[in-house]
C-alpha positions as CSV (number, residue, x, y, z in Angstrom):
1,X,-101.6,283.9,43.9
2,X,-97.8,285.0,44.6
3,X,-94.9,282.3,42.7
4,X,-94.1,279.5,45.0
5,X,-90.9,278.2,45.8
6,X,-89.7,274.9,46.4
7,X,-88.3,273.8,49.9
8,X,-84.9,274.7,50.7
9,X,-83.5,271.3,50.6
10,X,-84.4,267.8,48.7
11,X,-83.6,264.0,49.4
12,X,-84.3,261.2,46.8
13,X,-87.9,259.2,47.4
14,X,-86.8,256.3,45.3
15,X,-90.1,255.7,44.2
16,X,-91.1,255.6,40.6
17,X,-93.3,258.9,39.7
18,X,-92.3,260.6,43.1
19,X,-88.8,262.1,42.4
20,X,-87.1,264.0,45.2
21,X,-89.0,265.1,48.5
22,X,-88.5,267.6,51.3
23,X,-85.6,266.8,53.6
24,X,-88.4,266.8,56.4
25,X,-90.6,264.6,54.7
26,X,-91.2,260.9,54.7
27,X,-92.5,258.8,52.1
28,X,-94.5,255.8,54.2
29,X,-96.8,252.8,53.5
30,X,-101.0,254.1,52.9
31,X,-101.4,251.3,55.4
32,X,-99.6,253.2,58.2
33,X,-101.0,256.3,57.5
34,X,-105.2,254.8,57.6
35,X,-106.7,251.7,57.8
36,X,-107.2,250.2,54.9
37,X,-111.1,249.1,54.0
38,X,-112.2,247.1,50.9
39,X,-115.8,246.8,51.1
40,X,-117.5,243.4,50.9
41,X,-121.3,244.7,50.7
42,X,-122.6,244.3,47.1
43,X,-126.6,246.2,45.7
44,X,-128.0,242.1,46.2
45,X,-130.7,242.1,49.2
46,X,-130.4,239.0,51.6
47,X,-133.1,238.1,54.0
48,X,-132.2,238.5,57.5
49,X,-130.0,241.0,56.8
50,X,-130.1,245.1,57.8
51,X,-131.5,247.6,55.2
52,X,-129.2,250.3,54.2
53,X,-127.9,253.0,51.6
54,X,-124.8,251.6,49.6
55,X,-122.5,254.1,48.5
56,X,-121.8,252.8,45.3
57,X,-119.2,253.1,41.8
58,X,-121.2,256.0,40.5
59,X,-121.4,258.0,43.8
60,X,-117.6,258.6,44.2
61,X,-116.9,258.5,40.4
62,X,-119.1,261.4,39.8
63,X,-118.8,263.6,42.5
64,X,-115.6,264.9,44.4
65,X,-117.5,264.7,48.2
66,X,-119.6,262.1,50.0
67,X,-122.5,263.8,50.4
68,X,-126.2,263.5,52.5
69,X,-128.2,264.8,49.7
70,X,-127.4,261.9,47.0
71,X,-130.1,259.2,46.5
72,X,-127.9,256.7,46.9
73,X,-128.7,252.8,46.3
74,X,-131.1,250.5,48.8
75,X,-129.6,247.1,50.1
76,X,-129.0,244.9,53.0
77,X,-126.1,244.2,54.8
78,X,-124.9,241.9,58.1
79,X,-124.0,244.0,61.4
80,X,-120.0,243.3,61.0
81,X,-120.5,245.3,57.4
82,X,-122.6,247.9,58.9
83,X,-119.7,248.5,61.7
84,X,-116.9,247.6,59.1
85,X,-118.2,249.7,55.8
86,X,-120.1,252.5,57.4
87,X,-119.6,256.2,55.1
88,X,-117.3,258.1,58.3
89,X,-116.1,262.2,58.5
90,X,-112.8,261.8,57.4
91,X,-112.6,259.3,55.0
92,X,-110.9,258.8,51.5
93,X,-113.2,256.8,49.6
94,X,-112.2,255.5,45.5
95,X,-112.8,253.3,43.0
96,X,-110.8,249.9,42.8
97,X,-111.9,248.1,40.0
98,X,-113.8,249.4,36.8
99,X,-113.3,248.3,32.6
100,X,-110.3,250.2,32.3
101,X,-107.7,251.4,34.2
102,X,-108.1,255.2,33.4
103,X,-111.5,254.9,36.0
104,X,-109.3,253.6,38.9
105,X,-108.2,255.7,41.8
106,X,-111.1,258.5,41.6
107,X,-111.9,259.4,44.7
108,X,-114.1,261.8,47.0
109,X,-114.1,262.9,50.7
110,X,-116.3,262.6,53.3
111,X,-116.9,265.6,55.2
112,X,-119.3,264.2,57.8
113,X,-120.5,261.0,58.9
114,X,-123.7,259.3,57.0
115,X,-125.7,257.0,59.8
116,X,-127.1,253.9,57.9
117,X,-124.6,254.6,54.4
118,X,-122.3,251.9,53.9
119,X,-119.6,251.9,50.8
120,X,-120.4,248.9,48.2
121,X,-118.1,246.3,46.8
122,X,-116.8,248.2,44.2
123,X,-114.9,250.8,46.5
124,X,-111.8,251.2,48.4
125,X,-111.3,253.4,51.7
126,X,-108.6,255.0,53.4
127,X,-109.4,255.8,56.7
128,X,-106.6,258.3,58.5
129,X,-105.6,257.4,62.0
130,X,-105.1,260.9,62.7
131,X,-107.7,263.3,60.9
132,X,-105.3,265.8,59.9
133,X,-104.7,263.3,57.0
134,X,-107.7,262.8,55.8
135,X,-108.4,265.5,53.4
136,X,-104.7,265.5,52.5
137,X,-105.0,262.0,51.4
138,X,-107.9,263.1,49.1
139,X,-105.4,265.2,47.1
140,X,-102.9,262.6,46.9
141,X,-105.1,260.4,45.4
142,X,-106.1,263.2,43.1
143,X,-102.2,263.7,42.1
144,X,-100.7,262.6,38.5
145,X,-98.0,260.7,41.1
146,X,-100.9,258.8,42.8
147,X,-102.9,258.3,39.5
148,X,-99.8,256.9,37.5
149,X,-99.2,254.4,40.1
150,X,-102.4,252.8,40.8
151,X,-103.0,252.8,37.0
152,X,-99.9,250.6,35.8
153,X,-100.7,248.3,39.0
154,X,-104.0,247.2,37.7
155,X,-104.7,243.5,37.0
156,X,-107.1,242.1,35.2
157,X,-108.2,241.7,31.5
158,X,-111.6,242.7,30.5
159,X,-112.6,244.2,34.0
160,X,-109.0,245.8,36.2
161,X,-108.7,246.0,39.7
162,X,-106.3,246.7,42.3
163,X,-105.1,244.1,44.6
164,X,-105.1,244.8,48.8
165,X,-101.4,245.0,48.3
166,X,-101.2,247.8,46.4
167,X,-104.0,249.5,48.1
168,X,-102.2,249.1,51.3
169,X,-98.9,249.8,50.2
170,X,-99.4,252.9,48.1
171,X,-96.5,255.0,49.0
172,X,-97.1,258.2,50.4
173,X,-95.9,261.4,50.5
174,X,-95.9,262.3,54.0
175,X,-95.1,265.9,55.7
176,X,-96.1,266.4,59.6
177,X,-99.6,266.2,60.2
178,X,-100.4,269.9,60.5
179,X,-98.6,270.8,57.3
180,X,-100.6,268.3,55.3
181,X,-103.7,270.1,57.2
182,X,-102.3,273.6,55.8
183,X,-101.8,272.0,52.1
184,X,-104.9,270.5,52.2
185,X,-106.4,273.6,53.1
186,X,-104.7,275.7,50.7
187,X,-105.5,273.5,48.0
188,X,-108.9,273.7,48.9
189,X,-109.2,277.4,48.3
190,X,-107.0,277.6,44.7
191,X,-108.7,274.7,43.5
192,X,-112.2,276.1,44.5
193,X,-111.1,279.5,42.7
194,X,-110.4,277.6,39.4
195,X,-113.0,275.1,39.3
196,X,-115.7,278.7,39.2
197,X,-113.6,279.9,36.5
198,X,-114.1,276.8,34.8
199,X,-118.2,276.5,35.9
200,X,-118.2,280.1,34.5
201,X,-116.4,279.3,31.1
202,X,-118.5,276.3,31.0
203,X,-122.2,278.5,31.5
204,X,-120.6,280.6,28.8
205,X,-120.2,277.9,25.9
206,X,-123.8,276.6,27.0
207,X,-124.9,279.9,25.9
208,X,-122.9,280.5,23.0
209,X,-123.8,276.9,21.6
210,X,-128.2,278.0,22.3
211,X,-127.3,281.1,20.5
212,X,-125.4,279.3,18.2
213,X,-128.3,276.9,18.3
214,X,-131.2,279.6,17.4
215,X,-128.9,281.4,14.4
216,X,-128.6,278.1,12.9
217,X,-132.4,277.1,13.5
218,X,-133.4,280.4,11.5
219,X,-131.0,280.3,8.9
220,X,-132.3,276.9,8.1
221,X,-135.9,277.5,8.3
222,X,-136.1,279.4,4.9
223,X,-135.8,275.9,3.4
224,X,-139.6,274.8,5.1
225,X,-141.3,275.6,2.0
226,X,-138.7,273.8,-0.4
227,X,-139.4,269.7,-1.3
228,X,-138.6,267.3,1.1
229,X,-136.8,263.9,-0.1
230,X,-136.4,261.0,2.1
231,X,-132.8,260.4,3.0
232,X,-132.7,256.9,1.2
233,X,-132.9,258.8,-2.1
234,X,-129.8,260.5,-1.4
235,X,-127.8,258.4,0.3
236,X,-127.1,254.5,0.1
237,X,-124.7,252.6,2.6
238,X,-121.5,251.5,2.3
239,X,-119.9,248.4,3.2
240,X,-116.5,249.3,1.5
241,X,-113.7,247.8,3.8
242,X,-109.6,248.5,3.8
243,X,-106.7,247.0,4.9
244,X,-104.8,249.8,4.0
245,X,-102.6,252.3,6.6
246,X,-105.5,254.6,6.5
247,X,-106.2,257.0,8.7
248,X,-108.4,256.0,10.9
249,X,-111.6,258.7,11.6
250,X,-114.0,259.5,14.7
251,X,-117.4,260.7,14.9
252,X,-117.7,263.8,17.4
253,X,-120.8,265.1,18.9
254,X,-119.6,268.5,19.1
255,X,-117.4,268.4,15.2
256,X,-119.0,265.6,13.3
257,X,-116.4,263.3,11.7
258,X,-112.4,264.4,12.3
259,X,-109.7,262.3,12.4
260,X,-109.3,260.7,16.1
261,X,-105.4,261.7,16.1
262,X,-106.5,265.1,16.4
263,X,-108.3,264.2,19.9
264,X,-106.5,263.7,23.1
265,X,-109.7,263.2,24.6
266,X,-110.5,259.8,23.1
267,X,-110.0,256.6,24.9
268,X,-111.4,254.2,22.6
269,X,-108.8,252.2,21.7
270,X,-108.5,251.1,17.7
271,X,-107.8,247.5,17.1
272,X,-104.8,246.2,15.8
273,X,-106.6,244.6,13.0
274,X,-108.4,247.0,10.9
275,X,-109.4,245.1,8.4
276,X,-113.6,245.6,8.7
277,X,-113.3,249.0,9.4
278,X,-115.2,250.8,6.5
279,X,-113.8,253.6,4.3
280,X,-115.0,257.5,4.3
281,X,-115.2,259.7,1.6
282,X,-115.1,263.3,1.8
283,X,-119.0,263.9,1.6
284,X,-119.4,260.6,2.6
285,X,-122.2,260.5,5.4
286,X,-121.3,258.8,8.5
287,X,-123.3,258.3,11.7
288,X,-122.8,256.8,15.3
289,X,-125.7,254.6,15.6
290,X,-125.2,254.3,18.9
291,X,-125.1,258.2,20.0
292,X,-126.9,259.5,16.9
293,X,-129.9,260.7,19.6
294,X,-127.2,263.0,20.8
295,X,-126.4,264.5,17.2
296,X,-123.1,262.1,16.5
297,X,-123.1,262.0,12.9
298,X,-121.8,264.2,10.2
299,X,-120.7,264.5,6.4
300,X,-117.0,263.8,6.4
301,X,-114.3,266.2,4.6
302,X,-111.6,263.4,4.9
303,X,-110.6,260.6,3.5
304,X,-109.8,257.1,6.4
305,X,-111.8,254.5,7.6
306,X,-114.5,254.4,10.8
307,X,-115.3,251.5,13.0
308,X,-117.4,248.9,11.2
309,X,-119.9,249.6,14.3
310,X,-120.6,253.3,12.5
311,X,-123.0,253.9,9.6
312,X,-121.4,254.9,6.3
313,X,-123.6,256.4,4.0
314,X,-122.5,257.5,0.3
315,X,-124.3,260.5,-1.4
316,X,-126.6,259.0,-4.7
317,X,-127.6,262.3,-5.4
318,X,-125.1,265.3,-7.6
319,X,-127.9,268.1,-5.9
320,X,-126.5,267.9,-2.6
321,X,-123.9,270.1,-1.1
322,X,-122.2,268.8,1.5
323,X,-122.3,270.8,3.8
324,X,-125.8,271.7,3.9
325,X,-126.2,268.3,4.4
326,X,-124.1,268.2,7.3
327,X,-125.7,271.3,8.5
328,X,-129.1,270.3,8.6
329,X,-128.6,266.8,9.4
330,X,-127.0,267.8,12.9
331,X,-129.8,270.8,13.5
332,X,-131.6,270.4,16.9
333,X,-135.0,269.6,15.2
334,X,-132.9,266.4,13.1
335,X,-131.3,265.4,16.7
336,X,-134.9,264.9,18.3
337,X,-136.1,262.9,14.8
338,X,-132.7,261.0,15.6
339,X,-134.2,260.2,18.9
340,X,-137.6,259.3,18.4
341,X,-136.7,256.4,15.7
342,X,-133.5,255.2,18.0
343,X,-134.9,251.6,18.9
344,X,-133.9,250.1,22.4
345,X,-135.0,249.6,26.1
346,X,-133.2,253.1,27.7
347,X,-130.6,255.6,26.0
348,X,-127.6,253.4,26.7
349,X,-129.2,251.2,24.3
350,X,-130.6,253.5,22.0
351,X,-129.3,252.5,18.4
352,X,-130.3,254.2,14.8
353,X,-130.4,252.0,12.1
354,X,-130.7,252.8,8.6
355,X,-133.8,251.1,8.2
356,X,-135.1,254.0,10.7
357,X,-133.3,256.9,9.5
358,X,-133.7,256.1,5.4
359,X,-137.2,257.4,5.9
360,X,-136.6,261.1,7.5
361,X,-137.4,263.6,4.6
362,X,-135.1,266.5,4.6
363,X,-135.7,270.2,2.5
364,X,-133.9,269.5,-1.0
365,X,-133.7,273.7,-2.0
366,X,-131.5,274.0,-5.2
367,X,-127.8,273.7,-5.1
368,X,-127.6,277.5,-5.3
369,X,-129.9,277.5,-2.5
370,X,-127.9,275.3,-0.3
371,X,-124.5,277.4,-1.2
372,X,-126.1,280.6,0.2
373,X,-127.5,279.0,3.3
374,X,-124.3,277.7,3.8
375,X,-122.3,281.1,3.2
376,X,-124.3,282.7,5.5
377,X,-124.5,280.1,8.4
378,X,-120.3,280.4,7.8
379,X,-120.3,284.0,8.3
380,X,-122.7,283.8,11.0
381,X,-121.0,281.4,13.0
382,X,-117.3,282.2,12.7
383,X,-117.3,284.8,15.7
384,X,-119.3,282.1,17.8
385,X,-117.3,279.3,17.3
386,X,-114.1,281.3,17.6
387,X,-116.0,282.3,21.3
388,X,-116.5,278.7,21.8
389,X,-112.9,277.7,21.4
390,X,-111.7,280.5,23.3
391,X,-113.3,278.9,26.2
392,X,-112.8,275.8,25.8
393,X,-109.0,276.5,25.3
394,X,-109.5,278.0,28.8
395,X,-111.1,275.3,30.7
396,X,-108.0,273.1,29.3
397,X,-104.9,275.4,30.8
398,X,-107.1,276.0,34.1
399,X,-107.6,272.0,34.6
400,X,-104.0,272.1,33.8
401,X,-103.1,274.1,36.3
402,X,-105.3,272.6,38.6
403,X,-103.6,268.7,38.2
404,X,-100.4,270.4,38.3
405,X,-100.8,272.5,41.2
406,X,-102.4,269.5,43.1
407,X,-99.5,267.7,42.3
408,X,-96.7,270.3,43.4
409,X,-98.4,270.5,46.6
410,X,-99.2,266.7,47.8
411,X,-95.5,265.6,46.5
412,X,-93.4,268.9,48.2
413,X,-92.5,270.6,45.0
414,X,-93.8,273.6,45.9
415,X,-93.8,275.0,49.5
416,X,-97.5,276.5,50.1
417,X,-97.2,276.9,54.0
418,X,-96.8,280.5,53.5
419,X,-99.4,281.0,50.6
420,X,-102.2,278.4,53.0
């Protein structure tokens, strides 16, 4: 794609987030642009009332279209909802309250019109009075401008939501209808060309991590003749807790325990009051009980303190080497043990206890044992990992690019009626 250059000429927007427009453009009320739906029809059946598919939280949140081939949610609903709510071509349907405000505003399009789909309670839709809008107001809502504003109007406390008014009054970036067509379509075509990039870069880690996977699985099985020891004879928890300014740690699926500075990806917020959380030791063992089934645990090489919801685990033994522990703790084989003992009703429940995981029996070899495994699972794994990142580094710029090109577009910062 050739550089794009801005319009010729600029006016203030005087809206926050926005900056200047194009001279040509206006900036106008959502409400004057579609009509404005907020769904009434909840997953409940009521007697008397019509069956039908709800389009529900999930449906939009996970998936950028509206499509026929979803199993979407049975329900009832009155005929004024059916005629009211029902899943049109052309709309902009997304989510307008959720249990924090970083889930508010996601949206999809609907490319065709779904007979006997209705949207549920839990969705918003803009529905453009002229049709030429409608997949242009599916990138505005995927814009940073869009995003930031609907994200510091959300009310609520321990569920958010946005009120009709700002639904309604969402101030939009508005060129003529067939330009917005032209961006829309342009954006269609970029974005499709980096989002395969990214499916491509995301096939590759999958691979890398199975080979990764296999190495790892064969290094390690040279310990199956060696004495196994049950885990409660080499470790013992720890309830140590500290008010101190330490820093506080995270337990990663994909890096075991890190600090959770060094992550812009996590949203869990830490408490003001820290004065439960528990303290890690390097070596120290540390497991998520609640996503241990998915291989979140690890032995720590820092020093801080973990969410008193986390397992800390302190080594009794001088034999171990920490990071054959770690290592063979967080091999595939370990993360199915993890699994079966997890007690609970489905996964979102699963916890692991230590009462359940102080009886897995691991391979003690002897410390010079574990020091040569380890070596060689280093050496082995250093061009992998370095593979890994690589990719992952490039999934980063290209989504990136991707926010920041939708942006340009939807807010006239770049002209594209050339490039579309």
């Amino acid at each position: 794609m050739t550089a794009l250059l801005p319009y010729p000429e600029y006016k203030p927007s005087g809206i926050p987030f926005l900056d200047d427009v194009p001279v040509e453009w206006s900036v106008r009320p959502a409400v004057t642009m579609a009509k404005v739906l907020t769904s009434t029809v909840d997953k409940h059946t009521v007697d008397g009332e019509r069956s039908v598919q709800l389009c529900n939280y999930t449906d939009v949140y996970y998936n950028d279209e509206v499509r026929p081939d979803v199993d979407y949610m049975k329900a009832t609903a009155s005929g004024e909802q059916i005629a009211s709510f029902a899943v049109t071509a052309g709309d902009v349907v997304f989510t307008k309250d959720s249990e924090t405000a970083d889930d508010i505003g996601i949206s999809a399009y609907v490319p065709r019109t779904l007979p006997g789909v209705v949207y549920g309670y839990h969705l918003a839709t803009y529905r453009p009075r002229d049709i030429r809008y409608g997949k242009f107001l599916k990138w505005v809502m995927d814009s940073r401008y869009a995003k930031a504003t609907l994200q510091t109007r959300t009310l609520g406390v321990t569920r958010v939501g946005l009120s009709q008014n700002t639904i309604r009054y969402l101030r939009v970036p508005t060129p003529a209808p067939d330009e917005a067509a032209l961006i829309a379509d342009f954006l269609d075509r970029e974005t499709a060309e980096l989002d395969a990039f990214i499916a491509d870069q995301e096939e590759l880690i999958g691979l890398l991590a199975e080979r990764r996977k296999a190495m790892q699985a064969a290094v390690l099985s040279r310990t199956d003749a060696e004495p196994r020891v049950r885990l409660r004879f080499l470790f013992e928890q720890s309830r140590e807790d500290d008010s101190s300014e330490s820093e506080v740690l995270s337990v990663y699926r994909d890096y075991g325990v890190i600090p959770k500075s060094s992550r812009a990806d996590n949203f869990n917020k830490t408490p003001d009051d820290v004065s439960r959380y528990l303290v890690v030791r390097p070596g120290y063992l540390v497991v998520n009980k609640m996503k241990a089934w998915q291989g979140s645990l690890g032995v720590s090489e820092y020093e801080g303190i973990v969410s008193p919801d986390y397992e800390v685990l302190r080594p009794a033994s001088t034999s171990l080497d920490p990071r054959f522990v770690h290592a063979y703790l967080r091999s595939p084989q370990m993360i199915g043990e993890y699994a079966v003992r997890s007690v609970g009703i489905r996964p979102s429940q699963w916890r692991l206890y230590w009462d359940q995981l102080r009886d897995i029996a691991i391979p003690l070899p002897s410390p010079s044992m574990q020091r040569e495994l380890c070596n060689v699972l280093d050496r082995e794994t250093v061009e992998l990992d370095a593979a890994i990142a690589d990719a992952r580094e490039a999934i980063a710029l290209s989504r990136e690019r991707r926010a920041a090109l939708i942006s340009a577009a939807v807010t006239g910062k770049i002209d594209v009626r050339e490039a579309a």
